[in-house]
C-alpha positions in Angstrom: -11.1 -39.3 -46.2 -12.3 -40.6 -42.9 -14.1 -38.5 -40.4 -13.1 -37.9 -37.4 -15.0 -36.8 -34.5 -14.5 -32.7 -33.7 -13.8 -32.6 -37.6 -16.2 -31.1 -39.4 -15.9 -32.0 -43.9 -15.9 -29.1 -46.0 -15.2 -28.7 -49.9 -13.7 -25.8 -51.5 -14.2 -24.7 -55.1 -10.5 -24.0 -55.8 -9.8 -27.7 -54.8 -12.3 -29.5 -56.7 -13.3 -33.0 -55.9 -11.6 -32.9 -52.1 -13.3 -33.1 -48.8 -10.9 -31.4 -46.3 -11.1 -32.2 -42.6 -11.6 -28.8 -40.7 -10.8 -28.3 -37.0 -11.5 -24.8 -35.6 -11.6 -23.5 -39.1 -7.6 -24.9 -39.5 -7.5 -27.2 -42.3 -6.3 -30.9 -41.6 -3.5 -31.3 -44.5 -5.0 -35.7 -44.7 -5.7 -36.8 -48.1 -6.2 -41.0 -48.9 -5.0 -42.5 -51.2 -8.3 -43.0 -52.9 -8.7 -39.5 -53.1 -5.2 -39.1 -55.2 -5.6 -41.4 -57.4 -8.9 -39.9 -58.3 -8.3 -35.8 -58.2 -4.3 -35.7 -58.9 -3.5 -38.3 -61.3 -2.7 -37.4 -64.5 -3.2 -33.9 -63.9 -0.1 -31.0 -63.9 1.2 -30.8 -60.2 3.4 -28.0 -59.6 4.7 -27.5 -56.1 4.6 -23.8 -54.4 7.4 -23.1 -52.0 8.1 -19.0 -51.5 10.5 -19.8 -48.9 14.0 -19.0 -48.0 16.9 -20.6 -48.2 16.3 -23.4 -45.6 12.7 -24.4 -46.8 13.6 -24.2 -50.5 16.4 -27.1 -49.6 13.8 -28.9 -47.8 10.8 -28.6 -50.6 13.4 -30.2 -52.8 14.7 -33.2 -50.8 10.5 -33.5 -50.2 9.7 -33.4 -53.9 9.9 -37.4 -54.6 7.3 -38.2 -51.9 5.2 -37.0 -54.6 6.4 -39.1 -56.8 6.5 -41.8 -54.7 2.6 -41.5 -54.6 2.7 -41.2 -58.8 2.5 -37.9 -59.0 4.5 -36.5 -61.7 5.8 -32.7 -60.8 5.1 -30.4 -64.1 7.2 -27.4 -61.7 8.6 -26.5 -58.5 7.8 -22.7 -58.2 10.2 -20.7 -56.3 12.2 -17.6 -56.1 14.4 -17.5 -59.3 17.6 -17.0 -56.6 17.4 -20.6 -56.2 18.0 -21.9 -59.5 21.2 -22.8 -59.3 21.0 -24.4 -56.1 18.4 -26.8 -57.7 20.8 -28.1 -60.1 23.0 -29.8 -57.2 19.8 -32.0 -57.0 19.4 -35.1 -59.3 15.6 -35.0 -59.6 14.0 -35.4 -63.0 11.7 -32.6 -63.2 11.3 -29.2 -64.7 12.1 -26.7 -62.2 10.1 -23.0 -62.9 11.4 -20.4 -60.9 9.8 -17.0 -60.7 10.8 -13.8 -62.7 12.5 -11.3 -60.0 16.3 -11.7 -59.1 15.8 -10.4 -55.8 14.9 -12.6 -53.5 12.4 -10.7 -51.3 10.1 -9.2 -54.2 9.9 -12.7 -55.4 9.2 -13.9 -51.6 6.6 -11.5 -51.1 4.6 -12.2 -54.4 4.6 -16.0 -54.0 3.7 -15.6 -50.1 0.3 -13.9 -51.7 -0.5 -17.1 -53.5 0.3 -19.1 -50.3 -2.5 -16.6 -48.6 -4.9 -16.6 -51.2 -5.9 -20.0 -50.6 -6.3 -21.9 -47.4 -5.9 -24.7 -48.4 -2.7 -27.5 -49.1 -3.7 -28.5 -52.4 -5.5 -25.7 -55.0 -6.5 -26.0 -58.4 -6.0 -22.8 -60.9 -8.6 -22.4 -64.3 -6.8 -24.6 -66.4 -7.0 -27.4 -63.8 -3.6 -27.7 -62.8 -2.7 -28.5 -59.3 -0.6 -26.7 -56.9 0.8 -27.7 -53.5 0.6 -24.8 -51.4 4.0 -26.2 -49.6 4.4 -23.1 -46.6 0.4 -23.3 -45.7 0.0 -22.4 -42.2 3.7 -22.9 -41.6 4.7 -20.9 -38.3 2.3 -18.1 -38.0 -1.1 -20.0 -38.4 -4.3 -18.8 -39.9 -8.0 -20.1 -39.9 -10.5 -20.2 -43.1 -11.6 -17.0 -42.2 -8.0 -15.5 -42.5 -8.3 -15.2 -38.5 -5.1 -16.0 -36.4 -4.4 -19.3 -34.7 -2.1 -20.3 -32.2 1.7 -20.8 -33.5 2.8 -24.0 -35.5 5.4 -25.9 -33.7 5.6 -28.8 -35.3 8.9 -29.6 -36.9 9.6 -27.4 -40.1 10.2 -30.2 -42.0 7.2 -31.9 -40.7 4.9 -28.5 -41.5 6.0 -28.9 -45.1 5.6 -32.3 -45.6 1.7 -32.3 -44.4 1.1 -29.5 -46.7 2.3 -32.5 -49.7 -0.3 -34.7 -47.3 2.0 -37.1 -47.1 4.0 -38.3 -43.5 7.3 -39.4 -44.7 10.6 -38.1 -45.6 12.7 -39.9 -48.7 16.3 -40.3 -48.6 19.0 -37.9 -48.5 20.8 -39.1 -51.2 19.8 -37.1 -54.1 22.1 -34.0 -53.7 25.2 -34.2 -55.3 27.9 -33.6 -52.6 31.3 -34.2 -55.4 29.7 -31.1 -57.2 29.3 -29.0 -53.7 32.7 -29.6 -53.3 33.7 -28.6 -56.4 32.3 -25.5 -56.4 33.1 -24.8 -52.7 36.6 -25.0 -53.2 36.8 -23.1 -56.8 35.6 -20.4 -54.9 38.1 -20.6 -51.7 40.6 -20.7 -54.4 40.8 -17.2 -53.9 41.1 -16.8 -50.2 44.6 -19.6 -50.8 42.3 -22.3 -49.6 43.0 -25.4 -50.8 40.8 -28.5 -51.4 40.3 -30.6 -47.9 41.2 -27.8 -46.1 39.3 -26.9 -43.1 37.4 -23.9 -42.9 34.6 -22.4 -40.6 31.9 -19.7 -41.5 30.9 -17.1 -39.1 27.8 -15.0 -40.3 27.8 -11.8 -39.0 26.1 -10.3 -41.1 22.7 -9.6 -38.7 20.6 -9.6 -41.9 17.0 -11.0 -41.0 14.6 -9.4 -38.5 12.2 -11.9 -39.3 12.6 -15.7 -40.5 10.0 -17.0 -43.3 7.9 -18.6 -41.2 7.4 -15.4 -39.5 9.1 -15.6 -35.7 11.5 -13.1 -35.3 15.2 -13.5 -34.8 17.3 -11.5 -32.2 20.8 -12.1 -33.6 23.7 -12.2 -31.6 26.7 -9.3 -33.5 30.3 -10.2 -32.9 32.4 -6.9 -32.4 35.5 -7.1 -35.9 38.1 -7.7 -32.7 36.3 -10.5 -31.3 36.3 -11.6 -34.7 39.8 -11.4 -34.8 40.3 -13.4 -31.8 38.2 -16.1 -33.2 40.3 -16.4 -36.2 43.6 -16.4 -34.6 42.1 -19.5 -32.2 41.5 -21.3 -35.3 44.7 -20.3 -37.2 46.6 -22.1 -34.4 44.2 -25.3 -35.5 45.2 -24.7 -38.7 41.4 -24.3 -39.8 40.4 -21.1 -41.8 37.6 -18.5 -40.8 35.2 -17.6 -43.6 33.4 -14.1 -41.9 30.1 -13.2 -43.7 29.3 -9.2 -43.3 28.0 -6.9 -44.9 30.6 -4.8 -44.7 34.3 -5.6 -45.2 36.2 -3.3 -44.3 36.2 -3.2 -40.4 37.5 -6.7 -41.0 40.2 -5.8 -43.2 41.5 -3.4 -41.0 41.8 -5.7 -38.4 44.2 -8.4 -40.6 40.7 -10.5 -40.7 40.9 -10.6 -44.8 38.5 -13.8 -45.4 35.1 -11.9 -45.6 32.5 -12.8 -48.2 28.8 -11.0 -48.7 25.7 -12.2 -47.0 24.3 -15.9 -48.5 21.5 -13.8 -50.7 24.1 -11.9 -52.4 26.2 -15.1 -53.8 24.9 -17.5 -55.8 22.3 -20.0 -54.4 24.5 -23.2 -55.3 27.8 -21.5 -53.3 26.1 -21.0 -50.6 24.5 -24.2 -50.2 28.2 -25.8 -51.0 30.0 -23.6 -48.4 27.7 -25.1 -46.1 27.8 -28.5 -47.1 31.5 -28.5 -47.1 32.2 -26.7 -44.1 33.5 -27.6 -40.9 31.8 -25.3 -38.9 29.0 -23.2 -39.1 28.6 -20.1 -37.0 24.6 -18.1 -37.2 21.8 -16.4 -35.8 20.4 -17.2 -38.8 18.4 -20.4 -39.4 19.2 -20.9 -43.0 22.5 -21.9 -42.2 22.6 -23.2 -38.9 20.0 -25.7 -40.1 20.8 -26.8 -42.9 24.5 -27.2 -41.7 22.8 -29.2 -39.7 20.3 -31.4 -42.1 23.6 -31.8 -44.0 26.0 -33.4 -40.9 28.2 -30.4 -40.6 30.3 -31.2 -37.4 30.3 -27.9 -35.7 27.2 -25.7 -35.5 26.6 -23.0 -33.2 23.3 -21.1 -33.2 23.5 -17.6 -31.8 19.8 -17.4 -31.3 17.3 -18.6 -28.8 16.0 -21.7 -31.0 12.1 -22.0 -30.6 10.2 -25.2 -31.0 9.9 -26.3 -34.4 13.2 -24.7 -35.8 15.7 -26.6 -33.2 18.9 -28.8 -33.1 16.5 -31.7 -31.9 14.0 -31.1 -34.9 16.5 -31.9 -37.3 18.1 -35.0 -36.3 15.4 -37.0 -37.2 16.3 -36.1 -40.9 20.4 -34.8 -40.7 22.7 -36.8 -43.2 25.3 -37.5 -39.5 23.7 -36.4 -36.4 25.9 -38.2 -34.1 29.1 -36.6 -32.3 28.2 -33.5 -33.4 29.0 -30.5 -31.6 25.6 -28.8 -31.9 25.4 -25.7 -29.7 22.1 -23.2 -29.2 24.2 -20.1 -27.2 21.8 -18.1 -25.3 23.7 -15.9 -23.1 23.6 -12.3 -23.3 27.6 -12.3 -23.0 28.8 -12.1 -26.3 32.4 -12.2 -25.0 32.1 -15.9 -24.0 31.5 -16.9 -27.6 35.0 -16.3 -28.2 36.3 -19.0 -25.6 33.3 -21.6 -26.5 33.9 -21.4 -30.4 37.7 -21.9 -29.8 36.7 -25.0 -27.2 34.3 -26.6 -29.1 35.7 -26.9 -32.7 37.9 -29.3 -32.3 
């Protein structure tokens, strides 16, 4: 690894045979490729991503810059909830989820692996490797466990220096027929057919908190304002998908298109309501961003976006992100949603 002045070079026991760049106690995720070829050939690599929804997708699509490097993945640890998600990916590789159904227990006992060692790459007792994908990604944290200033860099960029690698694969290894597939089996339900247009509006004001720890502020959409919305894109003939918590307020109001929040469904439904969608409506930056990543048209984020987890950030790597209709809404006048959805979904 080459030195670099301010740097100092540091080994860790639980990464044997690596000489980490250090700046202000922050480990520099740089590795040549002398150094693989040495340490992580031929040894069991298994890839640690606790994430949610948004960084799970992104640790997959990331998972053949490894093997691009030769590494062959043994597992891709990760909340059992995204199992079935995982299958809409054609990557040869066995995929080890953890044990807990539930989505935040899981979260929460990965996330103590990701702070047990700070480090990117740690080796266990039996000398298997692990790739400690979410290290130092958003809320930062020195050697000493001390806090550093925030990670802006891109999220995608974050989790691809934690692989030590600089580069992004193609896109092309999800498998968009079976999305579709699935997608529409489900809408079956609601009378939607296959092609038709539809748009999701999550109001479900779930998350306090994102996983890379900055908080969200969600915008909620009164049920009549709902309403209003749906009856705008009725006359479009386009279909409103509302995602609450709660249905009833919704069904009292004629609005009968409601589904649970995206942790409650299946991993690979939500991921193929996204994918298929024509518009995607969210506070929430599992599904504004990854409508996003995946070129859907419309996409309005009812949050103040903070650098890092941005429109702008994800362009770079989005399947389509030209004439999109990509919106970051920031006014405290929740009323004006109502005339800017019906405007801009077109």
């Amino acid at each position: 690894m080459p030195f670099k002045a301010g740097y100092l070079k540091i080994y860790y026991p639980f990464s044997r045979g690596i000489l980490w760049n250090k700046s202000d106690r922050v480990i520099i995720p740089t590795l040549d490729i002398k150094v693989w070829k040495r340490n992580l050939k031929n040894k069991k690599v298994n890839v640690l991503c606790p994430g949610y929804l948004l960084e799970a997708i992104i640790g997959a699509f990331s998972i053949p810059t490894l093997q691009n490097r030769g590494i062959e993945i043994n597992k891709y640890i990760l909340p059992i909830y995204y199992a079935e998600a995982l299958n809409l990916f054609s990557f040869f590789y066995k995929k080890e989820v953890g044990g807990e159904k539930n989505i935040f227990i899981e979260y929460n006992r990965l996330m103590e692996a990701v702070y047990a060692y700070p480090s990117p790459i740690f080796f266990d007792n039996n000398d298997e490797v692990y790739f400690n994908l979410l290290l130092n990604y958003g809320e930062r944290f020195d050697s000493k466990n001390n806090k550093k200033p925030r990670n802006k860099d891109s999220f995608w960029k974050q989790i691809l220096n934690n692989l030590c690698v600089d580069y992004f694969v193609d896109m092309n290894k999800f498998d968009f027929f079976k999305s579709k597939e699935i997608c529409y089996k489900f809408l079956a339900k609601f009378s939607i057919k296959s092609g038709e247009k539809f748009v999701l509006i999550d109001n479900s004001n779930i998350f306090s908190t994102a996983a890379d720890g900055h908080l969200i502020n969600p915008i909620f959409l009164y049920p009549p304002q709902i309403r209003e919305i749906s009856e705008n894109l009725k006359r479009k003939n386009i279909n409103l998908i509302v995602i609450a918590r709660d249905s009833a307020p919704y069904y009292g109001l004629g609005v009968n298109k409601v589904i649970p929040p995206w942790y409650l469904l299946k991993s690979d439904l939500v991921v193929s309501l996204i994918v298929n969608s024509f518009g995607v409506i969210s506070s929430d930056q599992n599904l504004y961003l990854l409508a996003a990543l995946f070129g859907v048209k419309n996409v309005i984020c009812l949050e103040q976006q903070q650098k890092g987890w941005t429109f702008d950030d994800v362009k770079d790597i989005s399947i389509d992100s030209e004439n999109k209709n990509w919106i970051t809404f920031d006014n405290e006048n929740v009323g004006d949603i109502v005339s800017m959805i019906s405007e801009e979904i077109k």
